[in-house]
N, CA, C and O atoms as CSV, one atom per row, in Angstrom:
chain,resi,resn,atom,element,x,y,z
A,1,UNK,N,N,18.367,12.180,12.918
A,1,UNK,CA,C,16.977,12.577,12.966
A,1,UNK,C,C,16.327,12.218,11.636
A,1,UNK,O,O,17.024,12.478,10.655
A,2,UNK,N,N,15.493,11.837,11.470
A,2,UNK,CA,C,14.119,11.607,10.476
A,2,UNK,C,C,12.869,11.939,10.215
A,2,UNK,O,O,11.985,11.893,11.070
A,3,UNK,N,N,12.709,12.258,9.153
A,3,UNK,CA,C,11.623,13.560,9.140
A,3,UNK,C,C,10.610,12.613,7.998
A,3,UNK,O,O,11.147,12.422,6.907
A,4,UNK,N,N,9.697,12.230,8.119
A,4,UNK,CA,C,8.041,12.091,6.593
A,4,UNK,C,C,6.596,12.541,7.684
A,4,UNK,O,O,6.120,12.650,8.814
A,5,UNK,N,N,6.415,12.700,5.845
A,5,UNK,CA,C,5.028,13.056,6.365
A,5,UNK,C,C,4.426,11.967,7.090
A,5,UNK,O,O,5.108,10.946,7.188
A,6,UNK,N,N,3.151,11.984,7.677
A,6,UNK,CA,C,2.539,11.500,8.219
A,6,UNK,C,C,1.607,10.338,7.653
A,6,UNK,O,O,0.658,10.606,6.917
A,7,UNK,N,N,1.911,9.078,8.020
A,7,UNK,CA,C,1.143,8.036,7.020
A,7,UNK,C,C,0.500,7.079,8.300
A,7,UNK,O,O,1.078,6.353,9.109
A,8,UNK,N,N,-1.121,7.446,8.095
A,8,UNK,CA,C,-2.349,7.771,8.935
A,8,UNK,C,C,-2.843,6.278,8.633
A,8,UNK,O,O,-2.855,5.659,7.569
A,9,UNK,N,N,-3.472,5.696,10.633
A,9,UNK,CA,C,-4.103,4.302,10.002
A,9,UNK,C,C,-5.080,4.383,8.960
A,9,UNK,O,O,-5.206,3.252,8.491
A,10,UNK,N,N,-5.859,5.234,8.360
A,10,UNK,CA,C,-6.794,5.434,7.353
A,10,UNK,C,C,-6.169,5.128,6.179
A,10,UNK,O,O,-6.657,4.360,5.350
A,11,UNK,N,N,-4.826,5.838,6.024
A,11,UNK,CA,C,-4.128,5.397,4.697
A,11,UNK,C,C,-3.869,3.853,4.521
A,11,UNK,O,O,-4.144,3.242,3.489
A,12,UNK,N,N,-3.331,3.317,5.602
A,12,UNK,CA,C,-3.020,2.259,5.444
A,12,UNK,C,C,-4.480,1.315,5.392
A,12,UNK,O,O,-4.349,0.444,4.532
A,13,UNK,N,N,-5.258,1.279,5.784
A,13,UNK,CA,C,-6.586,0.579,5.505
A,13,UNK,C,C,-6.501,0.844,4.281
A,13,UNK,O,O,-5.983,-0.088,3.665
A,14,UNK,N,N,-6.897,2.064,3.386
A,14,UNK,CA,C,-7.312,2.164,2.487
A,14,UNK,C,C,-6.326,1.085,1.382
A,14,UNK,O,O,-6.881,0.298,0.616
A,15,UNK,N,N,-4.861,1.220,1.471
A,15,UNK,CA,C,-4.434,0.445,0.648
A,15,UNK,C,C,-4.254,-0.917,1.184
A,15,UNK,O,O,-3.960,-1.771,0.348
A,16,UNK,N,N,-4.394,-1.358,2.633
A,16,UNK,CA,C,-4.957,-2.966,2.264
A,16,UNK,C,C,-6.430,-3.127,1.448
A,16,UNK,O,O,-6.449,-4.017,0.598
A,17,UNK,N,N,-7.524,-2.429,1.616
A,17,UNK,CA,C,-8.490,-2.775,1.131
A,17,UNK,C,C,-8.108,-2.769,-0.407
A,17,UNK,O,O,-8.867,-3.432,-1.114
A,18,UNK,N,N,-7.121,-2.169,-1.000
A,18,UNK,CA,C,-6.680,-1.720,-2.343
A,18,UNK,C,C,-6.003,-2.880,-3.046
A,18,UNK,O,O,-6.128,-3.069,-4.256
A,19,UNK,N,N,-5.321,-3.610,-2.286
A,19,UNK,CA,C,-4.801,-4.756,-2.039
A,19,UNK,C,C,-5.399,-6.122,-2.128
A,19,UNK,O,O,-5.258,-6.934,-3.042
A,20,UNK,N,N,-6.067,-6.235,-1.066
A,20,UNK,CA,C,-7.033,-7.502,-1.167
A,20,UNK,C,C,-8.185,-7.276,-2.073
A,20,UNK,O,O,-8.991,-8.204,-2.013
A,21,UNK,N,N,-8.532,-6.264,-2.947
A,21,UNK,CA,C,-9.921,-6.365,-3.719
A,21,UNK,C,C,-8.920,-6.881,-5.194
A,21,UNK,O,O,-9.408,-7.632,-6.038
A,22,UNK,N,N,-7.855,-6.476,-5.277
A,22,UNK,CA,C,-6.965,-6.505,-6.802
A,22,UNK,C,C,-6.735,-8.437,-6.569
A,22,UNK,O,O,-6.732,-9.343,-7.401
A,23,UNK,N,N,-6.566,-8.445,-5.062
A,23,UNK,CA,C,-6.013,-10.073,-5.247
A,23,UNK,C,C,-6.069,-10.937,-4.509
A,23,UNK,O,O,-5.191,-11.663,-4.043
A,24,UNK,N,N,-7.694,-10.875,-4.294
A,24,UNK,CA,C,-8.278,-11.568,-3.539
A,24,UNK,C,C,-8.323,-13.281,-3.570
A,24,UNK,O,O,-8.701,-13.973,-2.625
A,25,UNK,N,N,-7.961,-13.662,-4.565
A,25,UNK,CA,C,-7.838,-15.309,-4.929
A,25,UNK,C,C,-6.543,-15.456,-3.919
A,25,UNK,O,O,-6.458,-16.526,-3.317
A,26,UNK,N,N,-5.726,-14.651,-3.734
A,26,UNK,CA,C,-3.962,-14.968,-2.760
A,26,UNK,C,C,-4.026,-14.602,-1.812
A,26,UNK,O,O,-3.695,-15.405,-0.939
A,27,UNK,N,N,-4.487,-13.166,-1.335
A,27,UNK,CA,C,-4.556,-12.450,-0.115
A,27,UNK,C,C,-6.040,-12.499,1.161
A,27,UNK,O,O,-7.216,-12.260,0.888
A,28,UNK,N,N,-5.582,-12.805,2.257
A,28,UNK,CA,C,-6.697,-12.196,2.894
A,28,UNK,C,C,-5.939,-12.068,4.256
A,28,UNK,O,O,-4.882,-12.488,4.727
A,29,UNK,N,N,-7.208,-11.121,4.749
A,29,UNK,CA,C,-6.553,-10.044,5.896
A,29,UNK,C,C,-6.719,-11.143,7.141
A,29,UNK,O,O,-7.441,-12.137,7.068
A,30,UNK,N,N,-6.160,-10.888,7.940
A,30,UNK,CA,C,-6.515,-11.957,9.673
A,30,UNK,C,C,-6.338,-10.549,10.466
A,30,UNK,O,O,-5.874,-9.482,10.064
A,31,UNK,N,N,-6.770,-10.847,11.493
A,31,UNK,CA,C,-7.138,-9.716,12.613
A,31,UNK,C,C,-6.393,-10.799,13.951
A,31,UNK,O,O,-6.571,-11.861,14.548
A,32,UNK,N,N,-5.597,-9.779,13.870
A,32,UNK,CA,C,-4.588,-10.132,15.146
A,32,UNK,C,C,-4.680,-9.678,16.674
A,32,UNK,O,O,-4.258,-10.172,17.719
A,33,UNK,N,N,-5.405,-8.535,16.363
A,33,UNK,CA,C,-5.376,-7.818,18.061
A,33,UNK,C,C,-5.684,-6.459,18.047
A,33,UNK,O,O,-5.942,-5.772,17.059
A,34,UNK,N,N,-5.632,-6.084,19.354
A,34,UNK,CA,C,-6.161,-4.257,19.242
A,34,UNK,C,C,-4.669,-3.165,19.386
A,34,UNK,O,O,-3.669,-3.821,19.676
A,35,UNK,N,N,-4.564,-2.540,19.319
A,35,UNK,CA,C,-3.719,-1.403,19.593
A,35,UNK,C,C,-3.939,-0.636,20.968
A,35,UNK,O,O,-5.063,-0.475,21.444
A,36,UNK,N,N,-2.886,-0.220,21.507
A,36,UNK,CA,C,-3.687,0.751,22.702
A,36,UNK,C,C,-4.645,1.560,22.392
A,36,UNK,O,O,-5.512,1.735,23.248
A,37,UNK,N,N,-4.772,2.363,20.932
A,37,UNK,CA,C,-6.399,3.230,20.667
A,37,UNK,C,C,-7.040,2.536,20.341
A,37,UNK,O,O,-7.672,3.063,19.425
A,38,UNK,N,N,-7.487,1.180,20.543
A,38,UNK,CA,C,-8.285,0.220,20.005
A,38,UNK,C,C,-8.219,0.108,18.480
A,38,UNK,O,O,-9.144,-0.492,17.934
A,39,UNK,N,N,-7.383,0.540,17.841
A,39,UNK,CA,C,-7.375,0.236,16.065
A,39,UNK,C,C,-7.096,-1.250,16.148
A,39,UNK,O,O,-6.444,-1.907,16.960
A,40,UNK,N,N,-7.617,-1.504,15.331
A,40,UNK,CA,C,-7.165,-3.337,14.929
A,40,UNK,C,C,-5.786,-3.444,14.066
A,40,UNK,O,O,-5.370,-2.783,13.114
A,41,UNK,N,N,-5.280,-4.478,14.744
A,41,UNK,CA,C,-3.755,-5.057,13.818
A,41,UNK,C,C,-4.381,-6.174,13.148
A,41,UNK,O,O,-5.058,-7.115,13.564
A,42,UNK,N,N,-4.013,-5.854,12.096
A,42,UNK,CA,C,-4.319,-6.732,11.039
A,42,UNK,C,C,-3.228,-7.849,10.726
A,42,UNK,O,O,-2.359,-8.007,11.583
A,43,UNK,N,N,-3.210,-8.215,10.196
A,43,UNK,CA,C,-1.733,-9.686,9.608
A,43,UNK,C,C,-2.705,-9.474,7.693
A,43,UNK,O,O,-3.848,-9.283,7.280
A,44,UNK,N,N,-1.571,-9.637,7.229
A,44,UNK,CA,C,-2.019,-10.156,5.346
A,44,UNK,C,C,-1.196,-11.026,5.577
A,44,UNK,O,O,-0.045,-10.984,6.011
A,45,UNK,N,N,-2.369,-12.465,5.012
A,45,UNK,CA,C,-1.998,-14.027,4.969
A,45,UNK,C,C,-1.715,-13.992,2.981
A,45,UNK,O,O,-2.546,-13.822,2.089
A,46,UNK,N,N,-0.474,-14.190,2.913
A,46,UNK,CA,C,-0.356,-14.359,0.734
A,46,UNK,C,C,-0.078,-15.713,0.968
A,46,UNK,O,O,0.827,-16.141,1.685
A,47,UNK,N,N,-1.008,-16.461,0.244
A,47,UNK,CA,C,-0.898,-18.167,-0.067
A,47,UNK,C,C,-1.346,-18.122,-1.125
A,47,UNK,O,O,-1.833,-17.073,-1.546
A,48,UNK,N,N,-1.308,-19.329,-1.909
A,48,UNK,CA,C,-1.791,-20.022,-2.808
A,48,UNK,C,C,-3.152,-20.247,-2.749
A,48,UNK,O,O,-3.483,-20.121,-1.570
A,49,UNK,N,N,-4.284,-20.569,-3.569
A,49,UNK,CA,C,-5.219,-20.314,-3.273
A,49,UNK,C,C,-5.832,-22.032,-2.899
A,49,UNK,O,O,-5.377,-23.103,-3.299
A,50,UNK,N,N,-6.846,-21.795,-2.120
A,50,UNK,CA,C,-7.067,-23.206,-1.277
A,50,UNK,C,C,-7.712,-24.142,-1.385
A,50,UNK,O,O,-8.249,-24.965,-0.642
A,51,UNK,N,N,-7.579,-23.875,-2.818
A,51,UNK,CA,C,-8.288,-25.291,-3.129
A,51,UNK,C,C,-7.192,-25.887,-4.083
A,51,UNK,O,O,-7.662,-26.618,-4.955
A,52,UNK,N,N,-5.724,-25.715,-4.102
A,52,UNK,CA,C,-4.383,-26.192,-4.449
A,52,UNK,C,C,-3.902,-27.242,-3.286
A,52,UNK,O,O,-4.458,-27.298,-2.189
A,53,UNK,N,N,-3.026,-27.895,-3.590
A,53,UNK,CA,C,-2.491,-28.827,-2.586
A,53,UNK,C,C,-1.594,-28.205,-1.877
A,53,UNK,O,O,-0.647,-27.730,-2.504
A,54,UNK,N,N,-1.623,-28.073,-0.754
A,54,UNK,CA,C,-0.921,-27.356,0.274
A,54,UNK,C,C,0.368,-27.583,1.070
A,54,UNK,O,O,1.096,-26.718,1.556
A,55,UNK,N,N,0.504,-28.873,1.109
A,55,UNK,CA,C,1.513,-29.518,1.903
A,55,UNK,C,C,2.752,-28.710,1.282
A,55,UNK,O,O,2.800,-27.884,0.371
A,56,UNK,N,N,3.952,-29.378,2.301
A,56,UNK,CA,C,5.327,-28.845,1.654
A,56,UNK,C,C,5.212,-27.936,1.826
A,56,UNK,O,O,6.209,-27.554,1.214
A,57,UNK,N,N,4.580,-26.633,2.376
A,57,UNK,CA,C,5.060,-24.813,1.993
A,57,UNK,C,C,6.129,-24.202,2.716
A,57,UNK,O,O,6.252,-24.935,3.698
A,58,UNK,N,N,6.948,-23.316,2.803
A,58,UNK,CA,C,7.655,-22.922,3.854
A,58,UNK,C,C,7.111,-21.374,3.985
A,58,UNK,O,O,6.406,-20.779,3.170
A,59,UNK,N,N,7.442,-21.064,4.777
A,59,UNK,CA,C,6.468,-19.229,5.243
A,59,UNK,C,C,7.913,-18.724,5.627
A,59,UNK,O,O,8.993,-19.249,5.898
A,60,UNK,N,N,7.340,-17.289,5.505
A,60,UNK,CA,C,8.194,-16.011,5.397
A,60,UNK,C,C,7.165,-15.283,6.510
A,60,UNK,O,O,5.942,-15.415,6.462
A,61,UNK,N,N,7.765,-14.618,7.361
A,61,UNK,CA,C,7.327,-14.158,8.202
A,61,UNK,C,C,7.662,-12.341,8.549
A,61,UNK,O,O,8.586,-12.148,9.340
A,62,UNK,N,N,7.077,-11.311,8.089
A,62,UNK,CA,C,7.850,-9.827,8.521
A,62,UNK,C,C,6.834,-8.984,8.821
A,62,UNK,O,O,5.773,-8.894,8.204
A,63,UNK,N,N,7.178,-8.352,9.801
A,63,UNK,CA,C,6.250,-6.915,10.153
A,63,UNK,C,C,7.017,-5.981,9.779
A,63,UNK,O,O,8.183,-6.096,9.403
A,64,UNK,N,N,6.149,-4.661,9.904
A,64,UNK,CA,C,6.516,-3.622,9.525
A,64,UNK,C,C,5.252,-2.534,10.099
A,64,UNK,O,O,4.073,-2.870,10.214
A,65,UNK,N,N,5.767,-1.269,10.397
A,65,UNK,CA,C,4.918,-0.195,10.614
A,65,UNK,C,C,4.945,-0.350,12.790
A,65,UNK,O,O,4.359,0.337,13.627
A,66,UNK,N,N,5.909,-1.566,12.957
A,66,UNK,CA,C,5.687,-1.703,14.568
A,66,UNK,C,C,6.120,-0.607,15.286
A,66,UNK,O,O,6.429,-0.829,16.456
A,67,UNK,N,N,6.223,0.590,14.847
A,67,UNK,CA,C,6.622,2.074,15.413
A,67,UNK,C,C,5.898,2.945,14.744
A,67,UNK,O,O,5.701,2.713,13.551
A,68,UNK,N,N,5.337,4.143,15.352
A,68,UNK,CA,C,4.337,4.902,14.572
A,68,UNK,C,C,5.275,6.036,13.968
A,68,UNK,O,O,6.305,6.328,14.574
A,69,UNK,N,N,5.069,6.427,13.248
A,69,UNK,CA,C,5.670,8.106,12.655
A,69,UNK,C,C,7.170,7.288,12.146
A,69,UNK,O,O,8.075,7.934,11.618
């Protein structure tokens, strides 16, 4: 059994927005889809910033939070 407190989609907005304002030249948010309560799933895209040469990259790919509580 596993027990935490409760970490609320509000929290988590708040620290992407906390996130992308600190590092906004690397990060930005994409909007992926709805949730059954209609909350939006977000994706954070971290690249290089785009006006660098791009070719060659390899990506890392992970979710997290795909279970609530």
């Amino acid at each position: 059994m596993a027990h935490s407190y409760p970490y609320t989609y509000s929290n988590l907005q708040r620290f992407l927005i906390s996130k992308i304002t600190k590092n906004k030249d690397v990060v930005t948010k994409v909007h992926i889809g709805k949730t059954l309560a209609r909350n939006n799933i977000e994706g954070l895209q971290i690249t290089i910033p785009m006006n660098k040469k791009r070719d060659s990259r390899k990506a890392i790919i992970f979710m997290a939070r795909q279970h609530p509580g």
